[in-house]
N, C-alpha and C positions, 0 to 999 in steps of 0.2 A: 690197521697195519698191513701193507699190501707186501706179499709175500712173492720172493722167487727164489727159487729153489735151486744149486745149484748142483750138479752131477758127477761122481765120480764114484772109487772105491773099490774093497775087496776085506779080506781081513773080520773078523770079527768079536773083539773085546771090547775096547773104548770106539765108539764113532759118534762125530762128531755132525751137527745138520745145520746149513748156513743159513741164514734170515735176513732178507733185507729190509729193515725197516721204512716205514716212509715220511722216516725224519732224517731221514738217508744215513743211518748209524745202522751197524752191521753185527748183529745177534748171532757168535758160534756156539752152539748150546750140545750139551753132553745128553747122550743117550743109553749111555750104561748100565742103568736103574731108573725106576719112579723116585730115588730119593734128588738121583742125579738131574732130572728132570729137573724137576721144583728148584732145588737150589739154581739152572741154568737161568730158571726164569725171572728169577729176583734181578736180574738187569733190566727185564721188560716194566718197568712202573704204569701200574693200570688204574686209573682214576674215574674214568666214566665209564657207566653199565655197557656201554660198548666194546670199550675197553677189555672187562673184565669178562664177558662172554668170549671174547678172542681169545682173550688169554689161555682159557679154561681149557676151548674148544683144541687148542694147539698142542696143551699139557697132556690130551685123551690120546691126541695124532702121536705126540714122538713114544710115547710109553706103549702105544701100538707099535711104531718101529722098533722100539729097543727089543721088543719081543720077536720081529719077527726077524730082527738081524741073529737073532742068535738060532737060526733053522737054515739063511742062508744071506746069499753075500745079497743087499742094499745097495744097488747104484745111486742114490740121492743121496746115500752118507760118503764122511770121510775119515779119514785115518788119522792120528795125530801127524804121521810124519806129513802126507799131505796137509794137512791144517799149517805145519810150520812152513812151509815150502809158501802155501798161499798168506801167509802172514808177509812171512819176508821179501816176497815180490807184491808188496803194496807199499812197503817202506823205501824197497831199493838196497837192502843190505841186510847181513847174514846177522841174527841177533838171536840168542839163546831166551828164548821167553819160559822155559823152566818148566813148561805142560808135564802133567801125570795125565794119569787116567781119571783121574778126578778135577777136573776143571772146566771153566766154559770161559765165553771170552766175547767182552764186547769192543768193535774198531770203530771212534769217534766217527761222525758226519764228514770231518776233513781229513780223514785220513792218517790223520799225523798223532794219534790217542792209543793206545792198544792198553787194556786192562784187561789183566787175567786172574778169575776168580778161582781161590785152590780150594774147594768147598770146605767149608766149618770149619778152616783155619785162617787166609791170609787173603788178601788184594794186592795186587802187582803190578801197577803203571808203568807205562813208558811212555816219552813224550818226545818228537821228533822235530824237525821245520816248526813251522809257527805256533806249536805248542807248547815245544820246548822253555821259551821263558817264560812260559804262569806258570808249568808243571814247575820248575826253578823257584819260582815265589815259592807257589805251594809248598815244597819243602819246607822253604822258611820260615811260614806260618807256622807247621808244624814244631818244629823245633822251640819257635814264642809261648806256643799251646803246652809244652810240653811241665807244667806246672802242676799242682795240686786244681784241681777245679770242682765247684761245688754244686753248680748249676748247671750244668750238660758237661759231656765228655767227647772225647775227638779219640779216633783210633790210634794204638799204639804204631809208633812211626819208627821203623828201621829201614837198614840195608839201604843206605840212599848211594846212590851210584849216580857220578856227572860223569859225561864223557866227554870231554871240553866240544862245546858246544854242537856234537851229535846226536847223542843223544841221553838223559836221564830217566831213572827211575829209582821209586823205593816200593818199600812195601808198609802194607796197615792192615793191621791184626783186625778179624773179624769176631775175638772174639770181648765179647763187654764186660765191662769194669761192673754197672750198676743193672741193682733188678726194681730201681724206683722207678715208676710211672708218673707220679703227680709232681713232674719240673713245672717249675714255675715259667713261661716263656719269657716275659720280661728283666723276669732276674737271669735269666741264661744270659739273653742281647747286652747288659749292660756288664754283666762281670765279664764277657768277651771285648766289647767295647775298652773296659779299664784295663786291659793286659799290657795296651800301649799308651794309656791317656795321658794325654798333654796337661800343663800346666796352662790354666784360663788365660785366654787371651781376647783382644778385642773382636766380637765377630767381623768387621770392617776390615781386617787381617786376613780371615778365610772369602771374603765376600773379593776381596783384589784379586788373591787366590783363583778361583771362579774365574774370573771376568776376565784372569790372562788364559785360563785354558778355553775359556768361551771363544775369544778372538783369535787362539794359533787354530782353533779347529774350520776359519774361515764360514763358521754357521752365520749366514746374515738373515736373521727373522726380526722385525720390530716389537714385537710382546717380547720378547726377552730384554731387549733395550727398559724397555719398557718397568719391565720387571726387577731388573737392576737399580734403575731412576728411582724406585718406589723403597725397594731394600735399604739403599744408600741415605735415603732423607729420614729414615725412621728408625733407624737400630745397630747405627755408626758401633754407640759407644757400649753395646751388651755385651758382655763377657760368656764365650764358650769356651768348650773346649773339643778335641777331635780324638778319637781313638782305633782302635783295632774295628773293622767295617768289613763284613765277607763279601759284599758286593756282589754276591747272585741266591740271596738266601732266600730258596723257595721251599715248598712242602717235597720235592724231590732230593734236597739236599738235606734233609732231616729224616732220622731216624727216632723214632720214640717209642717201640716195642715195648723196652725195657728199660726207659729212662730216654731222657736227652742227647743224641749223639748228633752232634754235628761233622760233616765232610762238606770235601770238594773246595776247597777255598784258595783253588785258582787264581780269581780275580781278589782274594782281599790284600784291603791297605791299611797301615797302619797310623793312614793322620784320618779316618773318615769321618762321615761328617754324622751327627748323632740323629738318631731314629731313621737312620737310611735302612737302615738293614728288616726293621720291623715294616716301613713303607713298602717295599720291594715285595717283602712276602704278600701282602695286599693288591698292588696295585701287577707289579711285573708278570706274573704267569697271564694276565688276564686284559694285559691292555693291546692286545692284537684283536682280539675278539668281539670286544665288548666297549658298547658305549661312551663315548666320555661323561652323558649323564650321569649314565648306572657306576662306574667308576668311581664320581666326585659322590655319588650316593652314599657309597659303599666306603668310601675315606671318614668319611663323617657320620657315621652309624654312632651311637650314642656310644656303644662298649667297646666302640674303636679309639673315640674320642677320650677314652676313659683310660685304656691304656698308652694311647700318646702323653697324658697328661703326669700316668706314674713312673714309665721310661724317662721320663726330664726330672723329675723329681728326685731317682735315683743318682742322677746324675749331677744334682744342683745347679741343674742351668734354668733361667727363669725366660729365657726367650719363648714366645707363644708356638705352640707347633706349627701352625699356621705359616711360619718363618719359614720352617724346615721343609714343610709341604713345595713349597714355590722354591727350594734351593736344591733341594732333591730332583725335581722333574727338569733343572737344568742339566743337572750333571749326569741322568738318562741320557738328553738331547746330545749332551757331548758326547758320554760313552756311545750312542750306538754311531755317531757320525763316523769316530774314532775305527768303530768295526763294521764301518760300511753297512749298515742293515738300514737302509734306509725308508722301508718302511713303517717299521715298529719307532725309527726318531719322528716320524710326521705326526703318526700316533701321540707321543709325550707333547710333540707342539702344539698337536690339538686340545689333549686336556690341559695343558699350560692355558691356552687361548679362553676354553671356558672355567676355568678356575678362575682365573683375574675377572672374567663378569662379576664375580661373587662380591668382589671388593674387600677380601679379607686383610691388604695391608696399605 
């Protein structure tokens, strides 16, 4: 995480230390206490031993300033009222984001995200310009979620504020319904899946589906063509069906402390397409990085293979996953066209390309 520091201050109660992250996302973390530490850093998610030596190593540094601001004034910290001053001139307008002394706050990659976390009570979104309409979805989701559920839990969702098209936000309770550990992952995907499911229909329905968003997104690759030709001759007449799909479900968007708590579902929809959500968590964190070998390796691991087979199962669809594998890595190809990242779609084109060597349909 490369770090820069930014300079201000006086005052000495709540201050606040800025972080530029180098996913270009903007860590404001509270220095009030060791407690307030820790909770600032649960924004920072740390997966590799790298990672987690940074992490550590930053946790020693501010709980060293928390100390020594309280002997004298800290020019690298800041103030709440300054903290809101630099909030609001990133947005471009005056917005009450509701900070105490107990909060830290992380500002999206693009600018247009602002979350504020009220420690061991609440989270507090707001979504601006081109966030605005998934934070809007997201809502919705919530609202669909808002049901008895058995298999993971989603945080309590109030206070939703739209401000015709400036900007929204609500808030989600941090604290948890369940102290189960042992969810089942599979039964979590599919009882999320059936909130919205559809009544069976032919997959040659969802496959037309596809193949008009394949064509408005102007993607012209021939293995897709390709891949299509192959779909359409072998499994016209199979009956699926589509459902609720969070469509960015990775290990950073899961919680399991204490049970199964799913967030962030921004991006889901509500006709998706089945086993997308359990491919994602497999293949998406990882296909920047890493091989399209070691990838189709790691898709086809025997006790991978094993839960693609009980996720359909649950579902009663009898189409091979095999199907879903090659119809999933299209609708990657689309989504990232879709959001410009065109790197990580060449990525999906390439393991699309060594996938079909395989011959699987």
């Amino acid at each position: 995480m490369n770090i820069k520091v930014q300079v201000v201050s006086q005052n000495y109660k709540t201050f606040y230390f800025i972080i530029e992250g180098n996913n270009g996302a903007t860590y404001i973390l509270n220095t009030r206490n060791p407690n307030s530490v820790l909770q600032s850093l649960k924004f920072y998610k740390a997966y590799t031993i790298k990672q987690k030596v940074l992490k550590n190593a930053l946790k020693i540094y501010l709980n060293a300033l928390a100390l020594l601001s309280k002997a004298s004034a800290l020019y690298i910290l800041k103030t709440k009222s300054e903290i809101e001053q630099y909030l609001n001139g990133l947005i471009g307008q005056s917005i009450n984001f509701e900070l105490d002394e107990n909060c830290s706050i992380l500002v999206s990659p693009t600018r247009d995200k602002i979350i504020v976390h009220h420690h061991g009570h609440y989270f507090h979104k707001f979504a601006f310009g081109t966030s605005y309409k998934n934070v809007q979805n997201e809502a919705r989701i919530y609202e669909l979620l808002d049901i008895p559920l058995q298999n993971f839990e989603v945080s309590k969702f109030y206070d939703y504020v739209d401000n015709e098209n400036s900007f929204c936000s609500f808030k989600l309770s941090s604290q948890r319904k369940s102290v189960q550990v042992d969810r089942d992952f599979i039964l979590a995907l599919v009882e999320m899946f059936n909130v919205t499911k559809q009544e069976k229909y032919l997959f040659s329905t969802y496959l037309e589906s596809l193949k008009k968003r394949y064509i408005k997104s102007n993607i012209e690759e021939n293995i897709i063509k390709v891949v299509f030709e192959k779909l359409e001759s072998t499994h016209q007449n199979t009956l699926i069906s589509l459902g609720l799909v969070h469509r960015d479900f990775k290990h950073w968007n899961v919680n399991n402390e204490y049970g199964l708590l799913i967030y962030d579902f921004e991006e889901a929809i509500t006709d998706g397409l089945p086993l997308e959500d359990l491919l994602n968590y497999y293949i998406d964190p990882i296909v920047k990085y890493v091989s399209s070998a070691e990838i189709i390796e790691k898709i086809f691991l025997p006790e991978n293979v094993k839960e693609y087979k009980r996720y359909l199962e649950n579902l009663d669809i009898i189409l091979s996953f095999q199907v879903f594998i090659y119809c999933y890595l299209i609708e990657k190809i689309v989504f990232y066209k879709e959001a410009e990242n065109f790197d990580i779609r060449s990525k999906y084109i390439e393991l699309l390309k060594q996938l079909n060597k395989r011959g699987l349909i």
